[in-house]
KEFIFI-519808 format. One line per field, with one value per residue (C-alpha): residue in one letter; x, y, z; chain; residue number from 1. Coordinates in pm, whole numbers. Each point is the difference from the previous one (the first is absolute). Last residue first. Example, Ala and Ser with C-alpha at 12.3 -4.5 7.8 and 13.67 -1.06 7.14 Angstrom:
resn: [s, a]
east: [1367, -137]
north: [-106, -344]
up: [714, 66]
chain: [A, A]
resi: [2, 1]
# end
This chain:
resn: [x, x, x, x, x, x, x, x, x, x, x, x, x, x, x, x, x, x, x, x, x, x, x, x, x, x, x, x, x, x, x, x, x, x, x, x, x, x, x, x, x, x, x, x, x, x, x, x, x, x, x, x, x, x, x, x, x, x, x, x, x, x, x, x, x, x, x, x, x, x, x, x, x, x, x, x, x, x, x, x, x, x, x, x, x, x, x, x, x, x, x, x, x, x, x, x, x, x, x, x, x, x, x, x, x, x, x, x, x, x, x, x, x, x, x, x, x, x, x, x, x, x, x, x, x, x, x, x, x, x, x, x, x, x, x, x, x, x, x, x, x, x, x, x, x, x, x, x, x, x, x, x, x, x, x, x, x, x, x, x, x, x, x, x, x, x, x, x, x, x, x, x, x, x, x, x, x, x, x, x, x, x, x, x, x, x, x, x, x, x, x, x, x, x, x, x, x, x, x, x, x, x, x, x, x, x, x, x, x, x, x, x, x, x, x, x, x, x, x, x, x, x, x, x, x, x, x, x, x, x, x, x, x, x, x, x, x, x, x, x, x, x, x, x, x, x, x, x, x, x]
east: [568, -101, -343, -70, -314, -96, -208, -142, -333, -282, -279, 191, 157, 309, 81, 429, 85, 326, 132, 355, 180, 322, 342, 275, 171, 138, -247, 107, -97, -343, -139, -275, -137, 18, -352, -83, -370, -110, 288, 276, -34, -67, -272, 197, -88, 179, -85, -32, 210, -264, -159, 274, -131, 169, -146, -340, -291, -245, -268, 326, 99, -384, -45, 337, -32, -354, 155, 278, -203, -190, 298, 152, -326, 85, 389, 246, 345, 285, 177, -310, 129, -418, 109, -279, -5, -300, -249, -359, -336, 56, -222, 216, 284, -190, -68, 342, 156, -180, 152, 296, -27, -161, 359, 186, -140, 65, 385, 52, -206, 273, -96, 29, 308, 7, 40, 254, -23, 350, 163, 348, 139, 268, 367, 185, -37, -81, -361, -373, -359, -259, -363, -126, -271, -39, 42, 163, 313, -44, -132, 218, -167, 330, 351, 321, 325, 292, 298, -40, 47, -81, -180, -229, -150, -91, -131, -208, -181, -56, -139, -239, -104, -50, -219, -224, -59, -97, 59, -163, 319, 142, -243, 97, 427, -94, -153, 257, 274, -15, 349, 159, 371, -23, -301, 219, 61, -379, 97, 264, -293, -274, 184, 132, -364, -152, 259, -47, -412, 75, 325, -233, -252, -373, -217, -408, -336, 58, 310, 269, 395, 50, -222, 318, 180, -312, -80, 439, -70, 66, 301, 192, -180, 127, 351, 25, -93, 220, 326, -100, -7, 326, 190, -129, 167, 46, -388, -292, -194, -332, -233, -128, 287, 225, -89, 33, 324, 186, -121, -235, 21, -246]
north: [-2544, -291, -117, -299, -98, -245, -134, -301, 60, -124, -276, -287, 230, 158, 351, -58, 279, 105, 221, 169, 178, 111, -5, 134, -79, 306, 117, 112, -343, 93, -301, -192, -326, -327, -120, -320, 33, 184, -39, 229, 328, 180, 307, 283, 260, 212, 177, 295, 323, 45, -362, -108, -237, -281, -229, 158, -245, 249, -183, -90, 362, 135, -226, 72, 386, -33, -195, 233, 276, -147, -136, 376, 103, -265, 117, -206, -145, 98, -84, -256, -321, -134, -295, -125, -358, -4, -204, 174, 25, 332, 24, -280, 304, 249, -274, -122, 417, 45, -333, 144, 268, -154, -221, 312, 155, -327, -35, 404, -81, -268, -419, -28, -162, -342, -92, -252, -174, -139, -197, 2, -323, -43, -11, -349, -30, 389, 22, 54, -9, 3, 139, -37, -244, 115, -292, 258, -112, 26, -225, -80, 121, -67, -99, 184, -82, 186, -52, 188, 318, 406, -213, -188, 339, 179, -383, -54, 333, -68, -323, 162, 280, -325, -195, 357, 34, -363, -97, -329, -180, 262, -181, -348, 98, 120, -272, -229, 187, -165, 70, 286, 54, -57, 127, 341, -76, 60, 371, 31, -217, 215, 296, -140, -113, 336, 201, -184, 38, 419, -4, -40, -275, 47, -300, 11, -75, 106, 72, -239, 18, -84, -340, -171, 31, -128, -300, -106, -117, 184, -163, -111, 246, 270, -138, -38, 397, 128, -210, 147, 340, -20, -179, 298, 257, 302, 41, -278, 121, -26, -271, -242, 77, 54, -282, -250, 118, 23, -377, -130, -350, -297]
up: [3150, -202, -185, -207, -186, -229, -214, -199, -193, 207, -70, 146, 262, 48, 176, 147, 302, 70, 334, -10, 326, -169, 89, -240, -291, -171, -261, -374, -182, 180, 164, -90, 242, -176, 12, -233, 86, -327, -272, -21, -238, 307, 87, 195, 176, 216, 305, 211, -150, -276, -110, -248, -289, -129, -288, -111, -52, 10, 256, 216, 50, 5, 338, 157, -39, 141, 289, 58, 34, 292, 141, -24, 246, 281, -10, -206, 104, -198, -376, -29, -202, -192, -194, -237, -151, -316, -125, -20, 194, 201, 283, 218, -75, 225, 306, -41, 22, 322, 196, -159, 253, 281, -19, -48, 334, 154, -108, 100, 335, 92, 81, 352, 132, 97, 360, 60, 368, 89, 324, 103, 98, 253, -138, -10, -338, -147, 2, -175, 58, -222, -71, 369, 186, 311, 313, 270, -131, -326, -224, -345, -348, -208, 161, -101, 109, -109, -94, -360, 219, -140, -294, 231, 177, -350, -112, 267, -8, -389, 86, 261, -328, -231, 254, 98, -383, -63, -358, 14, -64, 286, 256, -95, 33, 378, 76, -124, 122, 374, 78, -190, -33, -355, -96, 12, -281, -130, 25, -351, -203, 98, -101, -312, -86, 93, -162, -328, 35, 44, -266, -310, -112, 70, -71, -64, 90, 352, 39, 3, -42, 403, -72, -227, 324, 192, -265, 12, 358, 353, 111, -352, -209, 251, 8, -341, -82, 255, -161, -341, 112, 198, -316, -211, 175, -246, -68, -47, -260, 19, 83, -230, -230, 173, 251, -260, -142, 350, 38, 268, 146, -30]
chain: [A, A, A, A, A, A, A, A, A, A, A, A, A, A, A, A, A, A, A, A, A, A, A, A, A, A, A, A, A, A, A, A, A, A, A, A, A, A, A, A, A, A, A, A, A, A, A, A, A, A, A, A, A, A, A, A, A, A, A, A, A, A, A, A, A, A, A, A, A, A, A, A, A, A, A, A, A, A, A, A, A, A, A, A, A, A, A, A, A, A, A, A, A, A, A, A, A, A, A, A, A, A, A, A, A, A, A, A, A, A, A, A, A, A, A, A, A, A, A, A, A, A, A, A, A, A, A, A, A, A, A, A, A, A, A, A, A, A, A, A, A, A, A, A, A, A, A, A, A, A, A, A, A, A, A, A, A, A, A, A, A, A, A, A, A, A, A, A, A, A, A, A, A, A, A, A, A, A, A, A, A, A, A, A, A, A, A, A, A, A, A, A, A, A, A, A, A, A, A, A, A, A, A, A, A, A, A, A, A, A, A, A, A, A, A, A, A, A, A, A, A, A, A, A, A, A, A, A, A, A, A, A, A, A, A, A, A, A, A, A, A, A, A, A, A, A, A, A, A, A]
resi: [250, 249, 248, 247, 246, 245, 244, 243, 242, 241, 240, 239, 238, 237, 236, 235, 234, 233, 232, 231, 230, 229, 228, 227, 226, 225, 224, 223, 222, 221, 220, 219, 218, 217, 216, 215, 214, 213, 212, 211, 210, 209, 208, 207, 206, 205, 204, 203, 202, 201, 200, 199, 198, 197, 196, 195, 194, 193, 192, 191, 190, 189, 188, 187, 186, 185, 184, 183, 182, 181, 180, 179, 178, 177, 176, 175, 174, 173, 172, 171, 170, 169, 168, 167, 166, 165, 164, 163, 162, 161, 160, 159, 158, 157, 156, 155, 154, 153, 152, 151, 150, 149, 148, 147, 146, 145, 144, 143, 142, 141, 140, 139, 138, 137, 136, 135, 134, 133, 132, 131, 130, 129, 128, 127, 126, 125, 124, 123, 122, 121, 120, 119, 118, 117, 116, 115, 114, 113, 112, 111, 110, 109, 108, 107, 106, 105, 104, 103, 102, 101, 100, 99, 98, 97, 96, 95, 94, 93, 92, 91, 90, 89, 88, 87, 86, 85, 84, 83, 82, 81, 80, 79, 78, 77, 76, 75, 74, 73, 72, 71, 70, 69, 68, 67, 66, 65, 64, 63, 62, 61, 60, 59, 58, 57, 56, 55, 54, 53, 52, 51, 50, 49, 48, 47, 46, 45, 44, 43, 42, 41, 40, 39, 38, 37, 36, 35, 34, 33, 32, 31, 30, 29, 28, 27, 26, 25, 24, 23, 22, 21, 20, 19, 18, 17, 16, 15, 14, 13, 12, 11, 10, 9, 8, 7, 6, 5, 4, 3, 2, 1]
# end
């Protein structure tokens, strides 16, 4: 079943001056890893975020998996990124950066070494000897953790409040441990009054949405360039709760 530009607009965001390339990434990802993990990059926990974040991670996905290729013994590899194995897609990233600079080469997944180690891959050029990989994956940064503990914060607060609503915290700069504090009180008495948009000094903006809770489309000013943002979402549902949910970028 293939993807059209209409669907994936509208599921996931617009697509941007090279449609062709979008829709080409999106097929070859449902065709490897199935169409449940493409649909699974829009999920949070009790709800769907659409916006260039899931689109990026289906286009990316679906640019590396060429490198499939050149691989012997994909099977494995293909299992583990089903699963959504963080160690399978940073090797199949590695693969990729080293298969694009020679679509010749030979790639063979999980080989043993000489002295009898199992590594991640191994690669050549025919007629080359093999050179053998271990990928290490890079720790996740303190600015991503700090925002994680963050937001972690701002789930216990909104749990308190029992109403529907979608709030968007976008901090202008990263908070010290006494501005959290703040922040939280601001947070609480913003979604008690209802208010729209609210501007927390020179640290952060608040916004509760008109879209419905667990359909997350993260806000940007009309104003803003596009630029890179480390985002976290989090989806409260229960049988006896009111739908809500959260979303904070830096």
């Amino acid at each position: 079943m293939s993807y059209t530009i209409e669907e994936i607009e509208r599921d996931w965001g617009a697509t941007g001056p090279f449609p062709e390339i979008v829709v080409d990434a999106f097929e070859r990802a449902e065709q490897i890893l199935g169409r449940d993990w493409v649909a699974s990059t829009r999920r949070v926990s009790g709800g769907q975020v659409r916006g260039p974040g899931p689109l990026l991670a289906v286009v990316s996905m679906g640019g590396r998996l060429t490198a499939l290729e050149a691989v012997e013994n994909a099977g494995k590899l293909v299992a583990k990124l089903k699963k959504h194995d963080i160690s399978a897609e940073a090797e199949l990233t590695a693969m990729h950066l080293l298969y694009v600079r020679n679509k010749k080469a030979e790639i063979e997944y999980e080989p043993s070494s000489r002295n009898g180690r199992k590594v991640d891959f191994r690669i050549r050029v025919t007629g080359k000897d093999w050179t053998y990989i271990e990928v290490t994956r890079p720790n996740i940064s303190e600015a991503m953790e700090r925002l994680t503990a963050i937001l972690s914060r701002i789930i216990g607060l909104v749990r308190e409040i029992k109403r529907e609503f979608a709030l968007e915290v976008l901090f202008r700069r990263e908070p010290d441990d006494e501005e959290v504090e703040g922040l939280l009180d601001s947070i609480r008495q913003f979604c008690v009054d209802s208010s729209k948009r609210q501007e927390v000094s020179d640290l952060a903006l608040l916004i509760l949405s008109d879209v419905t809770p667990g359909q997350i489309t993260p806000y940007q000013e009309p104003e803003d360039h596009a630029t890179p943002r480390l985002g976290a979402a989090q989806v409260i549902v229960g049988k006896d709760e009111p739908k809500r949910h959260v979303v904070t970028s830096n």
